[in-house]
VOGUMI-865651 format. One record per residue (C-alpha): x, y, z. Coordinates in steps of 0.05 Angstrom, whole numbers, plus 32768, in hexadecimal, padded with zeros to 4 digits. Last residue first. Layout:
N
XYZ...
***
This chain:
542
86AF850E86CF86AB855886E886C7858686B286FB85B186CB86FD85F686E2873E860486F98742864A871F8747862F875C8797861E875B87A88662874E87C8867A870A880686A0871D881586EE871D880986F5876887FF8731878F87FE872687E88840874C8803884D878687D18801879487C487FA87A1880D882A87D68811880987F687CD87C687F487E187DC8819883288038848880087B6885187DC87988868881787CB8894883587CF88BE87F3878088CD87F6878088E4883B87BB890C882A8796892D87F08757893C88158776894F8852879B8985881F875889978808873E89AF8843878189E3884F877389F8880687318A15882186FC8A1E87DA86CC89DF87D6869D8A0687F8869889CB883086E089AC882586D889758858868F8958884F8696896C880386CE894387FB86B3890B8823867A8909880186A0890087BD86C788D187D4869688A087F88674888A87B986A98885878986C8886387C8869C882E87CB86A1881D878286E787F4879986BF87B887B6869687AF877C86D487B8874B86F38786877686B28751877186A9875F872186FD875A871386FD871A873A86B98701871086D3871886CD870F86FA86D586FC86B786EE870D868A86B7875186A986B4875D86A486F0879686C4871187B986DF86D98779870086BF8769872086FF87AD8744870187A7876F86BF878687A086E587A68797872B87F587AA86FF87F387B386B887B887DD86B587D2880386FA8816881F86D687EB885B86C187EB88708702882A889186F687F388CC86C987CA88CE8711880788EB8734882B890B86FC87FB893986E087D689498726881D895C873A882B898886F887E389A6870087F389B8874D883889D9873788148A06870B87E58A208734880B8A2C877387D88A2A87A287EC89FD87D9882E89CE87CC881989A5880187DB898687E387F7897987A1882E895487C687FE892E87E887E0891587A2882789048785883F88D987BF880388AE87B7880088B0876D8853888E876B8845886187A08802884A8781881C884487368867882D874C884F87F8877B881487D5874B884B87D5870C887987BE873A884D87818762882B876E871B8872876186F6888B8741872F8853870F872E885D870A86E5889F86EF86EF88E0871986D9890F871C86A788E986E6867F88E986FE863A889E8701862A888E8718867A88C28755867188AE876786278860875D8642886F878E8678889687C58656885D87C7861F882487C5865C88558800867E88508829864288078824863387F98835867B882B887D867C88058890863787C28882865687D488A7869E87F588E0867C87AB88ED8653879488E2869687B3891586B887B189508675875589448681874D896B86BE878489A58698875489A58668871189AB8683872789DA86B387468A11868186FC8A14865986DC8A10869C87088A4986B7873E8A3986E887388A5C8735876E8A2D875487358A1C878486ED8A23876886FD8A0B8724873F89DC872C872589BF876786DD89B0874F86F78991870987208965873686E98950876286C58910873D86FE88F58714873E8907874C871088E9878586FD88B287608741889E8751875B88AC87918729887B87B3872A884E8772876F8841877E8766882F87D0873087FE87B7875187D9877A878987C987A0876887AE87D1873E877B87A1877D8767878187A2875887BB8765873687DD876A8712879B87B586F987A187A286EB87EC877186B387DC874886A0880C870C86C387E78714869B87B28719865C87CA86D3866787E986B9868387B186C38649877B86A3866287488673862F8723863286398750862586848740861C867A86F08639865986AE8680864986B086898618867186BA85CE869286FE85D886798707859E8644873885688661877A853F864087868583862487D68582860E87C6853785F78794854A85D08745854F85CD873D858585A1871F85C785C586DF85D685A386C185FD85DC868A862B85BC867785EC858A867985D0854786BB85F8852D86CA85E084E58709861484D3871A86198517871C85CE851E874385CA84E7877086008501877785D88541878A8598853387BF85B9850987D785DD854C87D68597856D87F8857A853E883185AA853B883485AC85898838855D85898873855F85528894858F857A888F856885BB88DF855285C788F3859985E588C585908624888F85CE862E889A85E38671886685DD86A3886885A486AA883D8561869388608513869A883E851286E587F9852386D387D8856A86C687AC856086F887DA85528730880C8584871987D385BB872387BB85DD86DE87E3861A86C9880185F5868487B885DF8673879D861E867B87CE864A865987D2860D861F8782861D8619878A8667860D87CA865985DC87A7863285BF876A864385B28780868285A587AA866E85718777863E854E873E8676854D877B86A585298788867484F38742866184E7873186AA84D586FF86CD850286C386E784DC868B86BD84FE869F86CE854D867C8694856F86C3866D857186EC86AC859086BE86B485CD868586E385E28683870D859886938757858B868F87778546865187848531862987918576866387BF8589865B87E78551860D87F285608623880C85A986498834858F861E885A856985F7886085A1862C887C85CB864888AE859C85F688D185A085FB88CF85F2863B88E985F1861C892785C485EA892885E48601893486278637896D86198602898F85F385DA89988637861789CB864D860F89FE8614861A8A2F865085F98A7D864E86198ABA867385F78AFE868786198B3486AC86098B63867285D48B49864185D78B6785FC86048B2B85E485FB8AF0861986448AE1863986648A9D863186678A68866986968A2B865B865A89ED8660866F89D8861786B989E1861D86C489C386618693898C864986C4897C86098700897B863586DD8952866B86C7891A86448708891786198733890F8650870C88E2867886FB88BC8642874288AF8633875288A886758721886C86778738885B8637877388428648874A880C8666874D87E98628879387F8861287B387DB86538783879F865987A28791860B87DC87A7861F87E9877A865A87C18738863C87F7873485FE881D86F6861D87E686DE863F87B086D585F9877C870185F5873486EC85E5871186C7861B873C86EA86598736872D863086EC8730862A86D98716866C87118749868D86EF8785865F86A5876A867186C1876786BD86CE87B286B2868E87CF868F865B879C86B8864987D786EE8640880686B285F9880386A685E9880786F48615884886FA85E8886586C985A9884C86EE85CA887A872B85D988AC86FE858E88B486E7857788B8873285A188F08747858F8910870585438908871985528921876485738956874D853A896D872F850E896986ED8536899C86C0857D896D86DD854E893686BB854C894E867985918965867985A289178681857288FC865985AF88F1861D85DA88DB865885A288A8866085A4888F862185EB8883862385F4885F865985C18828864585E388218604862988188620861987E4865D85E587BD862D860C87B885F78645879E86238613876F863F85FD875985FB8642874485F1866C873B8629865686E4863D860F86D2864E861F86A18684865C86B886A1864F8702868A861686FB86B8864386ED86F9866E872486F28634875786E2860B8732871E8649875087468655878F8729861087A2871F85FE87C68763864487EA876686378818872E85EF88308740860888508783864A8863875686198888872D85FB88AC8769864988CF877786468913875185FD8918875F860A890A87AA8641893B87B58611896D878485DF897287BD860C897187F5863589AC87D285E789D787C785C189D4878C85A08A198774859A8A04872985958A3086F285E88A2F86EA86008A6486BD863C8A6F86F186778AA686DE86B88A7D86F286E58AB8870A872D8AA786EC87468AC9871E878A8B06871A87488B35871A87448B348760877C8B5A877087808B6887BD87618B2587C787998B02879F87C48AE487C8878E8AD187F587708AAE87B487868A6F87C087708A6A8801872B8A7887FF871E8A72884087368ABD885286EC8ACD883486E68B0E880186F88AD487C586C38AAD87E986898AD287EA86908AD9879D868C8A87879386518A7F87C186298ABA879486428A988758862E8A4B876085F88A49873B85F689F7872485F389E086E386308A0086C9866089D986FB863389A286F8864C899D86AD868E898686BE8681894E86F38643894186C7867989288689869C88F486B8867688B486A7865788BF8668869F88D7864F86BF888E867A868288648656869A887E861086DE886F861A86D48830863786AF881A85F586E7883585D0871B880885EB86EB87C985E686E287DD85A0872F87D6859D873787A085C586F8877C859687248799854F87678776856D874A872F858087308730853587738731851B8797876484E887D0877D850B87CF873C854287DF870E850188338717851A882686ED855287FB86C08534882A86838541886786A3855E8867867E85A1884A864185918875862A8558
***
């Protein structure tokens, strides 16, 4: 009776409309998040540095084409702003200064004060300052340096909200799409964020004016801005901490995910807990106690008195002990355990490529395979549309694989983990080598970051299967841990490719990039786990 209750209720559920709104609300941080690595481009005058190189033998890409210079998509600059490449390195990476400040406390709030008002918080916050944005690019780059920095502060509890919100709400055997459609919409806002900036900030020529070129760039910032508030007010409607505060959830779905959430924890406690009669599997002869403990449930779902109203059954001789602050995780376990070193390592050598590829792609298809704006904007965004589509297929595969038992969970997590970091690793380094064929470096970038897809059901979904309890605290620490590269990548592009225009710089770019994430991947094979570790029981204390 356990496995199909509810199952087929998913269509019309509550669970479904907070994954969904949870989907959107990563959307919307991702276009905040990625629309000034677009714009800059118009910001900042860049023309007289662009024309010296097409006469420069550094310009690799257009060696071919020095004797006919009109074969380039010359990218006229409207840009009022005299930045320099050190200058925009740090504006592109100051809101990953801000992002990896709140990670931690982030974690450790949602405990207490569980995804709500933080989630409000994280979307609202963002939004207003994109809509100060152009506003503070007229003060100075020290201003919009500043402003992404508290933006990256907003959105330092985005990703353990999403772990918080689908450890209390999702149940294990639908956990991979659900964390799969959520953080789809990082590409998704991605995509969407730099398609709609790349036609905004695309230069068009004054009438009258010869030589003259004006950018609708600011536009790009309100209107995010705008979407974001409106959001935000959604969000305060519709999303609630746990399934028995939420006041229009019917009693049949609050008694499925209660449990099937509190049968997860009971089943993955440690033999000695659980008592000797107690395994894992569920014995053929306990029907009748399943059925009553399912009807216990719906009445207690239908007269809930508290935020843990677990009936005191058999199948939960003990109430989990509420996680509320610093105190109740158990660190030291924690960071002994290999699974999560697995998870936190993985998350690192990822978000190196990752962050490279976000921040710098728009750069190296402008200044270095010479596309327009318009052109940039959407060939930047084609990758991560790949990457959601690639993601939602791999959670589907995954769940059919975990539901029917052709493989553990663990397994699961190691493949999906290998094939996304093998397969982006080989992909980036061949975009490196293949120089400046145009197309060919678009059909790379295409596949490489779209395999990555397989990532949500791989060290994204991960946390969750370790501890649930914990999920938003393990996701908080590794997405700490992995905003150090959003901060050293784009430096370290613009320490190596200078002008942003010598193909030969950009390969050690690329094959820096690749040998980073295999070293992820290796790792991942030897240390990922699929299995509820022993720490992550939090039991009442008698």
């Amino acid at each position: 009776m356990s496995r199909n209750y509810g199952r087929n209720d998913i269509f019309c559920s509550n669970r479904l409309s907070i994954i969904i709104i949870a989907f959107l609300t990563v959307t919307t941080c991702y276009m905040v998040r990625v629309d000034v690595n677009v714009t800059l481009l118009s910001m900042v005058n860049f023309t007289s540095t662009f024309n010296e190189s097409l006469v420069s033998t550094n310009y690799l890409c257009a060696t071919t084409d020095i004797t006919k210079p009109s074969n380039l998509e010359v990218v006229h600059s409207t840009g009022s702003y005299f930045w320099d490449s050190k200058t925009q390195g740090y504006i592109l990476g100051a809101f990953y200064w801000g992002y990896i400040f709140t990670q931690i406390p982030g974690g450790i709030l949602l405990l207490r004060y569980g995804p709500k008002w933080l989630g409000a918080f994280c979307i609202g916050g963002s939004a207003i300052l994109d809509l100060l944005l152009p506003t503070a690019a007229e003060l100075g780059p020290g201003v919009l340096t500043a402003l992404r920095i508290f933006q990256g502060l907003c959105q330092g509890v985005l990703m353990p909200m999403i772990g918080c919100i689908v450890g209390r709400w999702i149940p294990p055997n639908e956990r991979s799409r659900a964390t799969a459609f959520s953080l789809a919409g990082c590409q998704i806002g991605t995509i969407f964020g730099q398609m709609i900036a790349g036609f905004f900030a695309q230069p068009y020529p004054v009438p009258d004016q010869p030589g003259q070129f004006l950018s609708n760039w600011p536009y790009v910032h309100y209107c995010f801005g705008l979407f974001g508030i409106v959001l935000v007010i959604i969000w305060c409607f519709v999303v609630y901490d746990s399934p028995e505060q939420h006041p229009r959830i019917s009693p049949e779905e609050l008694a499925y995910l209660k449990y099937t959430l509190t049968t997860e924890s009971n089943q993955t406690r440690p033999l000695d807990e659980r008592g000797v009669n107690e395994t894992n599997e569920e014995p053929e002869n306990n029907v009748e106690s399943k059925r009553s403990v399912v009807i216990g449930l719906r009445q207690s779902a239908a007269h809930p008195t508290s935020e843990n109203n677990f009936p005191d059954t058999d199948e939960n001789p003990n109430h989990e002990r509420p996680i509320y602050g610093f105190r109740d995780v158990p660190w030291k376990s924690l960071f002994r355990s290999a699974p999560f070193w697995s998870i936190l390592i993985c998350n690192v050598t990822t978000n190196w490529s990752w962050y490279t590829m976000i921040t710098c792609m728009p750069t190296y298809m402008s200044r270095v395979l010479g596309f327009s704006l318009a052109k940039n904007g959407v060939l930047s965004s084609i990758p991560y549309l790949m990457q959601s589509v690639f993601a939602q297929f791999a959670a589907f595969l995954s769940d059919v694989v975990i539901t029917r038992q052709w493989a553990s969970v663990t397994c699961v997590r190691k493949l999906n983990n290998a094939i996304s970091m093998g397969g982006m690793g080989l992909g980036m380094l061949a975009v490196g080598l293949i120089g400046c064929n145009r197309f060919g470096a678009v059909a790379l970038l295409v596949t490489s970051i779209g395999i990555l897809g397989a990532a949500s059901s791989g060290f994204s979904t991960n946390p969750v299967d370790l501890a649930p309890n914990y999920a938003g605290v393990i996701i908080s620490l590794a997405n700490a841990v992995a905003t150090i590269p959003g901060i050293l990548g784009p430096l370290f592009v613009g320490y190596i490719t200078k002008d942003g225009t010598t193909q030969s710089d950009w390969l050690i770019v690329f094959g820096v990039c690749a040998g980073i994430i295999w070293f992820g991947a290796v790792f991942n094979l030897f240390a990922t786990s699929g299995t509820i570790q022993p720490w992550a029981h939090n039991r009442r204390r008698s």
